[in-house]
PLY file of the C-alpha trace (Angstrom):
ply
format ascii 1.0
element vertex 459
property float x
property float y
property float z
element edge 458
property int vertex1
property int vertex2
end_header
67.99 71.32 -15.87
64.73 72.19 -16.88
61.85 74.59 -15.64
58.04 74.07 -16.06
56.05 77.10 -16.75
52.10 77.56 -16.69
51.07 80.34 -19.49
47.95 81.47 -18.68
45.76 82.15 -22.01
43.43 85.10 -21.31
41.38 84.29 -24.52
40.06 81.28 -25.02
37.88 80.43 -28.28
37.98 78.17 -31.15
40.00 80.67 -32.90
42.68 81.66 -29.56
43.47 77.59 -30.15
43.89 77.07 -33.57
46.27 80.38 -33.57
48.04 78.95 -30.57
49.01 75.11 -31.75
49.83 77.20 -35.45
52.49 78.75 -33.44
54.02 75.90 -31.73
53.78 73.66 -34.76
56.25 76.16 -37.19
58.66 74.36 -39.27
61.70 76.62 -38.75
61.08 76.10 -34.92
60.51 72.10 -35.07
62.61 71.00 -37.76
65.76 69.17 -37.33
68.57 67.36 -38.97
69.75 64.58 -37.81
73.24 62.56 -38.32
71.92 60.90 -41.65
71.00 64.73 -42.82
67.24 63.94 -42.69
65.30 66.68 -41.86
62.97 65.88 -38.77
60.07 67.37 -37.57
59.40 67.52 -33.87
55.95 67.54 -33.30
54.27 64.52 -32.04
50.81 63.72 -29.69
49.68 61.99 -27.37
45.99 60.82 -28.12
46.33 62.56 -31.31
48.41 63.70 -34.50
50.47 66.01 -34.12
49.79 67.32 -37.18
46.06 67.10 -36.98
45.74 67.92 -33.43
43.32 70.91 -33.68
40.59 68.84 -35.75
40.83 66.28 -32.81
40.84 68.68 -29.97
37.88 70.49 -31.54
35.93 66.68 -32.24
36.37 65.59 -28.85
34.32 68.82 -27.81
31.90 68.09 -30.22
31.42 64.78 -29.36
30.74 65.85 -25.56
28.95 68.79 -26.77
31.83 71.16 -24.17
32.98 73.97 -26.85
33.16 76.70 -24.36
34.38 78.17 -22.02
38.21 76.99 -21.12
38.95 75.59 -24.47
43.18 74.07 -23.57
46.15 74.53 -21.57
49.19 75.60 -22.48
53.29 74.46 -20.45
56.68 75.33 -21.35
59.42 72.87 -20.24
62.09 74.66 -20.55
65.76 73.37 -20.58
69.22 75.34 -19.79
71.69 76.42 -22.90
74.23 73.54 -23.55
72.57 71.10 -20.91
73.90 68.33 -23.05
70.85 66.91 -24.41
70.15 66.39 -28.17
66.80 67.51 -29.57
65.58 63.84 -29.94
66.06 63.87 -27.10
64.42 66.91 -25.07
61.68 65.89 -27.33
61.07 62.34 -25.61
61.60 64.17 -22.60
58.59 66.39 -23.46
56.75 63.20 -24.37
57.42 61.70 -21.15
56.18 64.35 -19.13
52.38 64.60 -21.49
51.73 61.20 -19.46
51.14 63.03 -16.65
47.57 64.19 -18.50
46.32 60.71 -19.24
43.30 60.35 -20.88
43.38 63.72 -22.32
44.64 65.15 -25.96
48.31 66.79 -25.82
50.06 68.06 -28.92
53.60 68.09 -28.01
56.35 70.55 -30.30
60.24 71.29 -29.43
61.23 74.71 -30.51
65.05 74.40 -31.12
65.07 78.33 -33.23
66.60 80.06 -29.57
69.56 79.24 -27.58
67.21 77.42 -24.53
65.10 74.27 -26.44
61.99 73.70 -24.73
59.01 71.77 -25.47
55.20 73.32 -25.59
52.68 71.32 -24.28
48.94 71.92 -25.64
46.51 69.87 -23.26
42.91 69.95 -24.57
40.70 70.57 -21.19
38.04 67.82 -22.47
39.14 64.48 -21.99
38.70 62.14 -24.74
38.18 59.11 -22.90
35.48 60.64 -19.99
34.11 63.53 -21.19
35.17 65.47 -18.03
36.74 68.61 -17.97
40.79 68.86 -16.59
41.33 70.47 -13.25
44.63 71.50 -13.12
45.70 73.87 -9.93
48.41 74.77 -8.39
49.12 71.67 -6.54
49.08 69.96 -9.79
51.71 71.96 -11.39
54.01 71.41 -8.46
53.75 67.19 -9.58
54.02 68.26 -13.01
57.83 70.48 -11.77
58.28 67.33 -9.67
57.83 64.65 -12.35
59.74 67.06 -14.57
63.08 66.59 -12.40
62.24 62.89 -12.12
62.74 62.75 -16.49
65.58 65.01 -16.38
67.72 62.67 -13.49
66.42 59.69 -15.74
68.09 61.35 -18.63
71.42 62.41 -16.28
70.47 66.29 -16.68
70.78 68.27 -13.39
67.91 70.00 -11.56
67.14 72.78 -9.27
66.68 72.89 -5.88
63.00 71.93 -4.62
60.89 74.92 -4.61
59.49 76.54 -1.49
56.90 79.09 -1.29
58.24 81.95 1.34
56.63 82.02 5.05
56.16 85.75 4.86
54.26 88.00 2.57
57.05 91.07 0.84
56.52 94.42 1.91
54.17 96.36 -0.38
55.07 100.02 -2.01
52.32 101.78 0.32
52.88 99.97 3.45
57.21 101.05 2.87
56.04 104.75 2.63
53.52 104.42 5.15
56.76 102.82 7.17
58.99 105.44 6.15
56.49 108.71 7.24
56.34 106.32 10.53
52.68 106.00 10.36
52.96 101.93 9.94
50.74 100.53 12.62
52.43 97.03 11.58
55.78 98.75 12.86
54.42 99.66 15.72
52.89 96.04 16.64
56.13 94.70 16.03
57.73 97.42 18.69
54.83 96.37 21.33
55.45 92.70 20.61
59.59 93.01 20.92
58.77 94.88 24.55
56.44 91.95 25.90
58.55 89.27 24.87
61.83 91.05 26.80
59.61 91.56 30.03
57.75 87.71 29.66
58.72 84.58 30.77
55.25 83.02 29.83
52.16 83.08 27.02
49.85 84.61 29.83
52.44 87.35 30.69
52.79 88.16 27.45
49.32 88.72 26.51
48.96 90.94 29.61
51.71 92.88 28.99
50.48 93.51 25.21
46.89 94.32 26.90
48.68 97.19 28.84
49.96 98.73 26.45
46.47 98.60 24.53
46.46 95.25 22.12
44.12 93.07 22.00
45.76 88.86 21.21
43.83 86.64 20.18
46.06 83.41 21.00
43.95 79.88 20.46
45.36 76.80 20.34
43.13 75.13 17.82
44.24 78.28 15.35
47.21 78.40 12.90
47.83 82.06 13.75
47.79 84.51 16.82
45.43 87.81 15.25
46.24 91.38 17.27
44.05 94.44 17.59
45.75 97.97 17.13
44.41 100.81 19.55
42.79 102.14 16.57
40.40 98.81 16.14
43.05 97.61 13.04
43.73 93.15 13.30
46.88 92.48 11.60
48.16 88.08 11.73
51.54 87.14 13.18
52.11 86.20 9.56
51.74 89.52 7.91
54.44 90.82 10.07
57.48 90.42 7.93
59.38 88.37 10.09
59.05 84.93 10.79
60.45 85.06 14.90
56.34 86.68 15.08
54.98 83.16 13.47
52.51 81.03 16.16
55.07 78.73 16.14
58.43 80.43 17.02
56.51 82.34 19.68
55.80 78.72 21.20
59.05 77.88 20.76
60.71 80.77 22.70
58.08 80.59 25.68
59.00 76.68 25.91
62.63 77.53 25.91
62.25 79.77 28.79
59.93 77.55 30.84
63.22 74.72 30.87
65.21 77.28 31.50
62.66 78.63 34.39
62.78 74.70 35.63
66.67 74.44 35.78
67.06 77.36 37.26
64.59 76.76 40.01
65.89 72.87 40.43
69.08 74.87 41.33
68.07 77.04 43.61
66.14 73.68 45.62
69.11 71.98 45.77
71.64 75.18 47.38
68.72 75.43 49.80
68.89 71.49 50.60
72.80 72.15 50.93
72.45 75.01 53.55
69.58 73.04 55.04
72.24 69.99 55.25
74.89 72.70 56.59
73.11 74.06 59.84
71.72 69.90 60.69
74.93 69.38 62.69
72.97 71.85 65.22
71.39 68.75 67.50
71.45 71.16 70.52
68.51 73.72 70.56
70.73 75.82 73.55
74.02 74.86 72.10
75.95 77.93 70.25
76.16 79.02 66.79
79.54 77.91 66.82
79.85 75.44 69.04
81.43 71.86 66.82
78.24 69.07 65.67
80.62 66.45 67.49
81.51 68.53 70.84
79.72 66.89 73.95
77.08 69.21 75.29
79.03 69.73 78.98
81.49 72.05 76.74
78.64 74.28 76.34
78.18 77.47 78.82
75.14 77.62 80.94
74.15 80.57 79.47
75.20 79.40 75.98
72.89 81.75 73.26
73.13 82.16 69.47
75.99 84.64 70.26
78.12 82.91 72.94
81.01 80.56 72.15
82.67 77.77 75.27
85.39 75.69 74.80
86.89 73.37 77.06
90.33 74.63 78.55
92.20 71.31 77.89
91.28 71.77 74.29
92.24 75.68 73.85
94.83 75.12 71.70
93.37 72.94 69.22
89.93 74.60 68.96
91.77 77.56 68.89
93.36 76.29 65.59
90.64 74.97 64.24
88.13 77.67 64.91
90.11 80.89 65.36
87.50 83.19 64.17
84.91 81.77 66.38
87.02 82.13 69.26
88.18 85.19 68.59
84.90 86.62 68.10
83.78 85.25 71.64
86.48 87.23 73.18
85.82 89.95 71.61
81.64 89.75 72.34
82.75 89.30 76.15
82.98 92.39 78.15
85.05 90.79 81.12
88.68 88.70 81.85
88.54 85.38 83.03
87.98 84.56 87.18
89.03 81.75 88.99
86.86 79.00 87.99
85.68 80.11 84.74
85.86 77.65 81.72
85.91 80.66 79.63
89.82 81.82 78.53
90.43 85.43 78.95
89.39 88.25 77.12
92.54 89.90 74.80
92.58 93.72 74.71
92.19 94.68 71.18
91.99 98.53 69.90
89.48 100.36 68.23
92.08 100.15 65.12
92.30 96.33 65.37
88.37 96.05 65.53
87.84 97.98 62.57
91.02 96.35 60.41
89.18 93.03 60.95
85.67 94.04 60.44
83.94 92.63 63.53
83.26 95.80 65.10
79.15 95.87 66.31
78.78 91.91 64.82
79.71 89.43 67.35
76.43 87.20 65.99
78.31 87.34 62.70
81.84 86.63 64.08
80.50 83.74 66.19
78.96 82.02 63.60
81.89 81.93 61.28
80.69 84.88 59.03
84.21 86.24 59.09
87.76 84.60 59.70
90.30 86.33 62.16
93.05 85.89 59.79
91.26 87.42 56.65
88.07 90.02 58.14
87.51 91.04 54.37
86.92 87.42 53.33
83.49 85.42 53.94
83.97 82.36 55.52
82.89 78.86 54.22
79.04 78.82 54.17
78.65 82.69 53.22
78.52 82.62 49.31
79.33 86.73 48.33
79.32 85.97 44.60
75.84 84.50 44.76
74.69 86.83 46.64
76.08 89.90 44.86
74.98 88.49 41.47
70.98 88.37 42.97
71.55 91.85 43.94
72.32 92.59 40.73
69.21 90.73 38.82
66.84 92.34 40.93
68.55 95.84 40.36
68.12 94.60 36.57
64.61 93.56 37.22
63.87 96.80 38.87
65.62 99.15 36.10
63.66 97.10 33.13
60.31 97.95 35.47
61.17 101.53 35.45
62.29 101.94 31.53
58.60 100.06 31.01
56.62 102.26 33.28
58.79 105.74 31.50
57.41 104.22 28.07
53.76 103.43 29.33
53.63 107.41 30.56
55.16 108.57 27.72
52.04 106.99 25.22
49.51 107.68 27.36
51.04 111.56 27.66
51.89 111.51 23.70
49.63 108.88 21.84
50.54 108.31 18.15
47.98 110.00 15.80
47.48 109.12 12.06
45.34 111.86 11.44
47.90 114.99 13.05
50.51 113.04 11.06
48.61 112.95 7.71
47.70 116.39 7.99
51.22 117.73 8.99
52.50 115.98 5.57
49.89 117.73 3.36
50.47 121.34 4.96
53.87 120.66 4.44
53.61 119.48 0.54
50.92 122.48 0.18
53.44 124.74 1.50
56.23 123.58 -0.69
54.00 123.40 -3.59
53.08 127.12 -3.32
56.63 127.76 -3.06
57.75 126.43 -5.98
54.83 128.37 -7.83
55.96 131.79 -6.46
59.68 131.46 -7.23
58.57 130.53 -11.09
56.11 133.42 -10.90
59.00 135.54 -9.47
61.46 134.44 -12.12
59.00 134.73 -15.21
58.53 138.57 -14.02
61.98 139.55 -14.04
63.10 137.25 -17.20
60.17 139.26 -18.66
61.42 142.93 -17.53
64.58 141.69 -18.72
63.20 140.97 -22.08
61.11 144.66 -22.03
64.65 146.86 -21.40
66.56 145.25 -24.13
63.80 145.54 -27.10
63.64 149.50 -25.66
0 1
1 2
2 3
3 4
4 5
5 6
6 7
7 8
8 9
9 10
10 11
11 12
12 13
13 14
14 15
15 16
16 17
17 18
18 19
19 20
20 21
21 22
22 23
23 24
24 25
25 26
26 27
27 28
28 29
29 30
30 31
31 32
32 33
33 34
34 35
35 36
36 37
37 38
38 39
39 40
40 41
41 42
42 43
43 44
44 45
45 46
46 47
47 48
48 49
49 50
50 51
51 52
52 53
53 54
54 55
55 56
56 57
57 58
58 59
59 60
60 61
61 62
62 63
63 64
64 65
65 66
66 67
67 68
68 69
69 70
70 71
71 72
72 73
73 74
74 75
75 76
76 77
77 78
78 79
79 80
80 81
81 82
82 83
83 84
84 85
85 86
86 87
87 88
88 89
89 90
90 91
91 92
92 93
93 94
94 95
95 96
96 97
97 98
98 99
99 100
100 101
101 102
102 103
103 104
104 105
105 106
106 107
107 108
108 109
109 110
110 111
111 112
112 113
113 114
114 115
115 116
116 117
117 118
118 119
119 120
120 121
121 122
122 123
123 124
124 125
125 126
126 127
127 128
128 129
129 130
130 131
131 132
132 133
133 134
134 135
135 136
136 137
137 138
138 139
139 140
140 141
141 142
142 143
143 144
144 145
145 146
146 147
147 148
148 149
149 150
150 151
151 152
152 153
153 154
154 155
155 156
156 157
157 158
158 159
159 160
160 161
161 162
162 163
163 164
164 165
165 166
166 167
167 168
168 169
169 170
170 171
171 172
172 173
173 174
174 175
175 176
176 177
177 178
178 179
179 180
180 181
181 182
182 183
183 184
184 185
185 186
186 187
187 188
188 189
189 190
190 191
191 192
192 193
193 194
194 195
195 196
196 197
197 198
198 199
199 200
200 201
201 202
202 203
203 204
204 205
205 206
206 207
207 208
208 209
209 210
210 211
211 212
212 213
213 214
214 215
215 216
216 217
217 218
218 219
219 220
220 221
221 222
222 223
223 224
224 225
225 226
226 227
227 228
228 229
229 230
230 231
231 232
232 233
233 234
234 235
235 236
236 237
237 238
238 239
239 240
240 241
241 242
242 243
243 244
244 245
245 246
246 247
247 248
248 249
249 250
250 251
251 252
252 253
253 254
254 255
255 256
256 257
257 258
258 259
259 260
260 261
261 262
262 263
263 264
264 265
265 266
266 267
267 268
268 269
269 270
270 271
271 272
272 273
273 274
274 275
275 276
276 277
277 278
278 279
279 280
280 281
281 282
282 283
283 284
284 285
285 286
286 287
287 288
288 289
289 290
290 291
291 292
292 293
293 294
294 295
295 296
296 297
297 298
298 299
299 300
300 301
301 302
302 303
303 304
304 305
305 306
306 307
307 308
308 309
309 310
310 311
311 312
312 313
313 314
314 315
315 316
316 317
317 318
318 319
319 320
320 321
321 322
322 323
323 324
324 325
325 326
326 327
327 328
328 329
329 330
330 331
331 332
332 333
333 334
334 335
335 336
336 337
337 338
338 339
339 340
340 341
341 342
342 343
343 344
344 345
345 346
346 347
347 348
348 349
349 350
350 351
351 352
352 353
353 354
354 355
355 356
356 357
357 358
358 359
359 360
360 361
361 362
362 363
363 364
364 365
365 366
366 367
367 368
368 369
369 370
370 371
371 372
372 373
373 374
374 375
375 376
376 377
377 378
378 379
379 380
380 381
381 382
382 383
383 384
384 385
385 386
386 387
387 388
388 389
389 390
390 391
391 392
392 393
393 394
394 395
395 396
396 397
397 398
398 399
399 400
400 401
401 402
402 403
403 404
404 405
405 406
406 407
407 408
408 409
409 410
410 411
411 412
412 413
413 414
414 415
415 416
416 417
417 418
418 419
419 420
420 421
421 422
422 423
423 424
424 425
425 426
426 427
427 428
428 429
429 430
430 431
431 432
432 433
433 434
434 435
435 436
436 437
437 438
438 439
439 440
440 441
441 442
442 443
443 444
444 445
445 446
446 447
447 448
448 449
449 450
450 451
451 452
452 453
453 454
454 455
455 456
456 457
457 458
């Protein structure tokens, strides 16, 4: 496993570069014995001697008339103790990975003095072959790391895991006290944004909502991030927020997961309307009762036959009796009258007021003659009557209507109590002053009486 590191060189002369490849070039860092128990040095070049590498750094210069300025570059691959490599070869590897300056001078030493070996690398920044200076940013170094890993799988050494530069900048040591004396407008953005995103289903709400509470969002496609206005006139990105759920993209994401969730809920609701709509179709008489059966012929009907009133053929009492004992129950209980002679209507039973109210029917007959409630069960809705759906919108809009009323509470509150830096700042520093001026008095205090003290013993 090795690491690549760029050392930046704040000086750089004639006389920075000739103390620098000195350095690296030390015999009791580069020499080696091998098997044989010849001592090896390991220094080598690319371009150049190893040895003479300053003379030919400093010629190529001279030769392209470039001797100031940025004079070389300086890399560290560094390897892991006991990664099972010999010197030779962490040396080759350093080798290998000078190709990736071709055309250009590279004196190349392995320091094996310290438990970690690692190889410098001394690039001259004038290339010997073009005359042109080396450009080497930080893209560049992140080949170099990868090309690096590629030598040390070669070469069966492990590596680390790719590198990835974090989403979010780290929290600053004035921005955590500024946080902790709660005077962090970033803070308070993220509050505002955490209430519009619990009371928005869409981009558009959203931005109104923030608007209403005072920010201004700045949300364009074509843009990599969304840029807020504070009250106070302060624009803060999504991505200086320290946390990535603010990023352009997760705030897309979220609004598109509602919006499919918005479109399956409202396919649901279309097709529980088509049911109901399917329910009432077997209806084909406009005069024909709520309860009256799709399939029963229209002469079973009474001439008077309304929403409310429910006829049934006397030869079929029994059945329809059975089959429908709520509807004709609630009939005889919406009729006022017994049967006459000649009336296809059956007789009226005498309930009591305690029977109306045990099965719930009392002042509903529309409700009973439809099939709302069953004479067996009052309590219990019929088929057709869903009480769990309905209960459960009754409860989302009483949900709906308590997150309105928190919202509106919070809007009052910072319009009544607005947040102000200033008052803040200026309640801290009467409060140091005062403890300041404390601490002086209590000193002056105890120096007076430690120096009475000292007055009565010398008398």
């Amino acid at each position: 496993m090795a690491i690549i590191t760029a050392i930046k060189e704040k000086t750089q002369s004639r006389t920075a570069m000739k103390k620098v490849m000195d350095y690296v070039a030390q015999d009791y860092k580069t020499l080696f014995q091998n098997q044989n128990g010849e001592q090896c040095r390991l220094l080598s070049g690319q371009n150049c001697c190893g040895e003479t590498a300053f003379q030919e750094f400093m010629a190529t210069k001279k030769q392209y008339r470039k001797e100031s300025k940025v004079f070389f570059y300086q890399y560290v691959q560094s390897f892991k103790p006991d990664c099972g490599a010999t010197p030779q070869e962490i040396h080759q590897m350093g080798i290998e990975l000078a190709k990736r300056f071709e055309g250009y001078e590279v004196q190349i030493a392995t320091h094996i003095d310290r438990d970690h070996w690692h190889n410098h690398l001394i690039v001259n920044s004038v290339s010997c072959e073009t005359g042109l200076k080396l450009q080497f940013n930080e893209k560049d170094l992140e080949q170099l790391r990868t090309l690096s890993d590629e030598i040390c799988l070669a070469h069966g050494l492990e590596i680390l895991k790719p590198y990835q530069k974090p989403a979010m900048k780290p929290m600053g040591a004035g921005e955590y006290r500024s946080a902790v004396r709660g005077g962090s407008f970033k803070f308070q953005l993220m509050n505002a944004i955490d209430t519009a995103l619990s009371k928005s289903r869409t981009k558009a709400e959203f931005t109104t909502c923030m608007e209403e509470m005072g920010y201004g969002v700045k949300w364009i496609p074509q843009h990599k991030y969304i840029t807020y206005t504070a009250p106070t006139g302060l624009r803060c990105r999504d991505n200086k927020l320290h946390d990535e759920k603010y990023l352009k993209e997760r705030m897309e994401q979220h609004f598109a997961q509602l919006e499919r969730t918005q479109g399956f809920e409202q396919a649901a609701g279309d097709t529980t309307e088509a049911d109901h709509t399917l329910s009432a179709a077997g209806q084909r008489h406009s005069n024909r009762g709520m309860g009256c059966h799709a399939e029963q012929p229209d002469s079973a009907a009474g001439a008077d036959g309304g929403a409310g009133a429910v006829y049934f053929d006397p030869a079929d009492h029994t059945a329809n009796r059975e089959s429908h004992p709520g509807l004709l129950s609630g009939d005889i209980r919406q009729s006022g009258r017994h049967a006459v002679p000649g009336d296809r209507r059956p007789a009226q039973e005498d309930f009591t007021d305690s029977e109306r109210q045990n099965r719930q029917v009392t002042g509903q007959p529309e409700m009973a003659a439809a099939g709302g409630f069953s004479e067996t069960d009052g309590a219990a809705p019929a088929p057709g009557y869903d009480a769990v759906e309905a209960q459960s919108q009754v409860d989302s809009r009483g949900a709906a209507l308590l997150d309105s009323a928190l919202y509106l509470a919070q809007s009052v509150e910072n319009l009544v109590n607005p947040y102000d830096p200033d008052a803040e700042r200026r309640k801290y520093e009467q409060e140091r002053m005062r403890r300041t001026s404390g601490r002086k008095k209590r000193q002056k205090d105890g120096y007076s009486y430690q120096h009475e003290q000292d007055m009565e013993q010398s008398m």
